[in-house]
C-alpha positions, 0 to 999 in steps of 0.5 A: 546487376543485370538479369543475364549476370544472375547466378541461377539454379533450378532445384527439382527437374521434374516437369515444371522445374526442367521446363523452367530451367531448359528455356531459361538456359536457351534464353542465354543464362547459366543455369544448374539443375539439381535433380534426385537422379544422378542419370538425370543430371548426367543426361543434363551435362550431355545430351540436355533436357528434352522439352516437347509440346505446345510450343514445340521441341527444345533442347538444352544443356545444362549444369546437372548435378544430384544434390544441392551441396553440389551447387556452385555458390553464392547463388542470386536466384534460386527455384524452388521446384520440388514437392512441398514436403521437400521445401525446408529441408531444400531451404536449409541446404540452400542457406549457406549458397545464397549471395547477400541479397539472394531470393528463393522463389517457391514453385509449389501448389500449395503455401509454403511461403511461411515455412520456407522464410522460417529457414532463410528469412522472409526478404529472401522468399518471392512466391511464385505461382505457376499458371501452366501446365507440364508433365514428365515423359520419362526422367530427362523428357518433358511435355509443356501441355499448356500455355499461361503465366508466372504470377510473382509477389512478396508477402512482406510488402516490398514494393513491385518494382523490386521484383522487376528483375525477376519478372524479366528473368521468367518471362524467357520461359512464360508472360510474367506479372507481378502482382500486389495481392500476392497471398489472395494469388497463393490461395486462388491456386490452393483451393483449385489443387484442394479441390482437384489434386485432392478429390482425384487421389482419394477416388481414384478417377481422372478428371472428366470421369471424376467431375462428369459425376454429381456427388463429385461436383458437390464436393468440389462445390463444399471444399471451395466454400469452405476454404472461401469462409477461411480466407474470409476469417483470414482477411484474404481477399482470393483472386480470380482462379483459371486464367482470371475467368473464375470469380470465387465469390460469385461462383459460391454464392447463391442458392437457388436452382440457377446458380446450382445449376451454373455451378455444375455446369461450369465443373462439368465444363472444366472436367471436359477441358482436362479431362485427361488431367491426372491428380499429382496426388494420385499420381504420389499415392501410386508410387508410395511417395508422400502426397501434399496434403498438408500444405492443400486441403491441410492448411485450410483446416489448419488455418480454420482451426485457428480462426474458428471456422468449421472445414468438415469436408476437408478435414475428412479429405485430408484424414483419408489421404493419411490414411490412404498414405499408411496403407489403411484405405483403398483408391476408391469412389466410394471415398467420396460418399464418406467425405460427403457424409462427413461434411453434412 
């Protein structure tokens, strides 16, 4: 089978699935789109998703439809582009349209791998990081506001070579790779969304406000330790985050002034890049929708816990959001002092 024959459907038309799915259907493949709002999937049949930005206006039509049960199996390919707390109850619904040999690839922030192979076996999950950014203008109209790359990679040791097909297949939205160290590429991106999704929903700030201030940078600084001693303990050696130019080993190590030093400088330089950036967990706490807490800041604790390893900081982030979600806390800066203190 070639790619141009896949059977291909794009789950979620939020900004990262409808980009994805309006540039694979300009590259020439069939795809449908399942989006939660039947307008939207109506806008899709008709006139098309919109897409905007770095490179440029596009357009497509696509297959829309509002639930999964609408999709029109078997299925050789399908994306997995909706929130983290979707992804099992999507999975189930899947399971039964995926043809013999079908792949469910995972677009989410944070790991849920695991979850996801629990449901449709772990042969049918490829785990697909996203290294560029897109946000939605309004439901049907998308903005690509950066450029990068997919980074795909199978955590149960199937050789690269089987992921060729998939690597062609995405590399008509954005460069694609294969890697071979697929979880330290999963943790690399985890621990950049713990650090800046999560500090900006409890806070309130966008990005360059937020890291433009020191006790924010401290936590920043306390979060990556943290989830470094976790993989650690795992045996997960991390990759390099930003486009390959953020070594985490060397950006936590050391003590002295010059490397306090070079860590804030390097925050501060990363706040003023994407300083417009606004935390997606910011963003669901806004509208009362549940955050992802649990498979970001969450699963370090998690997985500190089961190896032994102390993660205060966050811990107290991810006991502030919960309550941030029930309605017990306010957004605000002063958040961030009793998650300082709390990691002390």
């Amino acid at each position: 089978m070639t790619d141009a024959e896949l059977r291909i459907a794009v789950v979620g038309a939020g900004a990262i699935g409808g980009v994805t799915a309006v540039f694979l259907a300009e590259a020439g493949h069939a795809v449908q789109i399942v989006t939660k709002h039947p307008a939207v999937a109506a806008q899709a049949r008709g006139d098309g998703l919109r897409v905007r930005g770095v490179r440029g206006e596009h357009r497509a039509t696509l297959d829309g439809v509002a639930t999964v049960a609408e999709l029109r199996g078997p299925l050789d390919v399908a994306l997995l582009a909706t929130k983290s707390t979707e992804v099992v109850e999507v999975a189930r619904e899947l399971l039964p349209l995926m043809a013999e040999g079908g792949v469910v690839l995972t677009m989410q922030n944070g790991i849920t791998e695991q979850a996801v192979a629990e449901v449709v076996g772990e042969h049918a999950v490829v785990a697909c990081v996203v290294a560029w950014g897109a946000t939605m203008l309004e439901p049907g109209t998308l903005e690509m506001t950066s450029e990068g790359e997919f980074v795909l990679g199978a955590l149960d040791g199937r050789p690269v070579e089987a992921l060729a097909p998939l690597a062609t297949l995405l590399s008509a939205v954005v460069p694609t790779r294969v890697a071979t160290n697929m979880m330290g590429e999963r943790y690399s991106k985890l621990i950049i969304n713990a650090c800046v999704t999560t500090l900006g929903g409890v806070c309130g700030l966008l990005l360059g406000d937020m890291l433009a201030r020191r006790p924010a940078r401290e936590l920043f600084i306390a979060i990556m330790r943290e989830a470094m001693a976790v993989a650690d303990a795992m045996g997960v050696r991390v990759e390099p985050g930003g486009g390959g130019k953020l070594d985490f080993y060397r950006f936590v190590r050391g003590d002295g002034w010059l490397d306090r030093f070079k860590r804030h400088a390097m925050i501060r330089l990363i706040g003023f890049k994407y300083r417009r950036l606004k935390s997606s967990t910011l963003q669901s706490l806004e509208r009362g929708k549940p955050t992802e807490i649990d498979f970001l800041n969450g699963y370090i604790v998690a997985m500190g816990a089961r190896h032994g390893v102390p993660t205060p900081v966050n811990a107290a982030l991810v006991r502030m959001v919960k309550e941030i979600e029930a309605g017990t806390r306010a957004i605000a800066y002063a958040n961030l002092q009793e998650v300082a203190i709390a990691g002390r």
